[in-house]
C-alpha positions, 0 to 999 in steps of 0.5 A, spaced: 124 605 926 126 602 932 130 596 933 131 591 939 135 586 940 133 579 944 138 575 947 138 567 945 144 564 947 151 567 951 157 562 950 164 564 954 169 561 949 176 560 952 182 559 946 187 556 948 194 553 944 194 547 940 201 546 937 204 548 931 202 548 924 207 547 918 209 554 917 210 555 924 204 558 927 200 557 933 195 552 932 189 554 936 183 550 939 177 553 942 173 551 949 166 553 950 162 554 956 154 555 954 148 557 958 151 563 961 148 568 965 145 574 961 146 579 967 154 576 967 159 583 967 163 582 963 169 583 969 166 577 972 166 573 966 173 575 964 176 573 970 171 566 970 175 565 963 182 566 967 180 561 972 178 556 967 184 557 963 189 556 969 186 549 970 188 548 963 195 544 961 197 549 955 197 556 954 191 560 953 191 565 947 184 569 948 178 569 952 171 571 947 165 572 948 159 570 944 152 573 944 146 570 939 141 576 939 134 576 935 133 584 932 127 585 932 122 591 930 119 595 935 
């Protein structure tokens, strides 16, 4: 039995320091960019992903991305 896969949503997510916690860890927070293109590479969104977190004011920690796909049977 084969199984396909249908994109729903592509998210670009961009973790980005937020502090410290109580035990000294770095505290994290995400920014999401919805609505990104399905033929997006991933060079392209990575580097789109830098160039965001440059204009941010604290560091960035990672660059995610997040794809909601339906499996289908075909």
């Amino acid at each position: 039995m084969a199984i396909s896969q249908n994109l729903l949503k592509r998210s670009l997510v961009i973790n980005v320091e937020d502090g410290i916690n109580a035990d000294g860890s770095t505290r994290t927070k995400s920014r999401t960019y919805s609505e990104i293109k399905e033929d997006s590479t991933v060079d392209n969104l990575f580097a789109a992903g830098n160039a965001l977190a440059s204009l941010m004011a604290t560091p960035m920690v990672s660059i995610m991305l997040s794809d909601r796909c339906e499996l289908l049977e075909a």
